[in-house]
N, C-alpha and C positions, 0 to 999 in steps of 0.2 A: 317685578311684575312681568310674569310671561304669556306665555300664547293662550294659556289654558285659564287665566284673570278672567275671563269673557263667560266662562261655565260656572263659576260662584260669586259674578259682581254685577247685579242688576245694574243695566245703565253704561255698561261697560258694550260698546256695539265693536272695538276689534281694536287689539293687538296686535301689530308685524313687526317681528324683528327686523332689524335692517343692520345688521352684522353678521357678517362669516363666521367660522371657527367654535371652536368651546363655548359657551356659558362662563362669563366669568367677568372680572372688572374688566371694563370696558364696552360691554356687550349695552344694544342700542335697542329702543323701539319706538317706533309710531302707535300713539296712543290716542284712541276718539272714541269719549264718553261721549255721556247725556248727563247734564249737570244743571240743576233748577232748570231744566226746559232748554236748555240750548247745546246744541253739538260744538263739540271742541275739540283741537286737533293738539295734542301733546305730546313731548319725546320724553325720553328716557335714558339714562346712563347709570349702567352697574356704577359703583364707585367701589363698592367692599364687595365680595362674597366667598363664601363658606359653603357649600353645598350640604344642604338637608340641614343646614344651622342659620344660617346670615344671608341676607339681602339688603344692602343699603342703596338707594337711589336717588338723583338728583333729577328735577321735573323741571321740563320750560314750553313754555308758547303759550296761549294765551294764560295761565297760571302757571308761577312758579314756586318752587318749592323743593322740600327733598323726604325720603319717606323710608323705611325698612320694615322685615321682617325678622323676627327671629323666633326660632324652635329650640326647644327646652325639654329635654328630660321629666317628664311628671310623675312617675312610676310605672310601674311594671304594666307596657305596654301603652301608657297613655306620652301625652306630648301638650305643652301649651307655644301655643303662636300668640307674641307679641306683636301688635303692629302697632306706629308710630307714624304718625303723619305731619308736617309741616308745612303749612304754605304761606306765603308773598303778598299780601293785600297792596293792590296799586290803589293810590291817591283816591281816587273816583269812586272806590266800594270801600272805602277803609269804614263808614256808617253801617256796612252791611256785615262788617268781619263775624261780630256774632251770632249771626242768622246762617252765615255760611259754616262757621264749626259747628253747628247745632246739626245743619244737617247732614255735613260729613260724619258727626259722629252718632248720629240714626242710621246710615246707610253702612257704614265700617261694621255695626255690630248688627244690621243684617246680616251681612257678607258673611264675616265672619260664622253667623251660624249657619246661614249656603253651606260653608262649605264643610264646617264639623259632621253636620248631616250629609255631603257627599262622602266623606271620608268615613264615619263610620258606616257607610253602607258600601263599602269596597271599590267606590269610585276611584282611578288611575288617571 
């Protein structure tokens, strides 16, 4: 998830890297959505990447988890992005766990279409 998450992920209010150097495993970030109504402040750690193929990532603070991307060859000219989410239900909302993939997986396939529609209209 990079600086640019914030232009295709409704609810997403900012992204800052907090590592120097390359893009790459290792690479770090401060992450503060908007999630069923309440602001949350979470990090981030590349663990795998592949540029223009792979992004694997491990989440923590107030939710944990770990999540990836990957791009795929679809033919001449096209591309499919897999994304993959995981998360951590603590004790306290483990009653809620389905209500919370429900609407992770409402809001991932908005995003997702955010962002099919910036890219086919030549957004960088």
């Amino acid at each position: 998830m990079g600086a640019n998450a914030p232009r295709w992920q409704r609810g997403l209010d900012e992204v800052r890297r907090t590592t120097d150097g390359p893009i790459g495993v290792g690479t770090r970030h401060t992450i503060v959505p908007t999630f069923a109504g309440r602001t949350l402040e979470l990090s981030n750690k590349y663990t795998r990447c592949e540029p223009n193929k792979l992004i694997e990532f491990k989440i923590w603070g107030t939710m944990r988890g770990q999540a990836s991307y990957v791009v795929e060859p679809a033919g001449a000219n096209l591309a499919r992005l897999t994304s993959r989410i995981e998360m951590e239900v603590s004790s306290p909302f483990r009653l809620t766990a389905p209500l919370v993939a429900a609407i992770l997986r409402r809001d991932v396939a908005a995003y997702l279409a955010t962002l099919k529609e910036l890219l086919e209209n030549g957004a960088r």
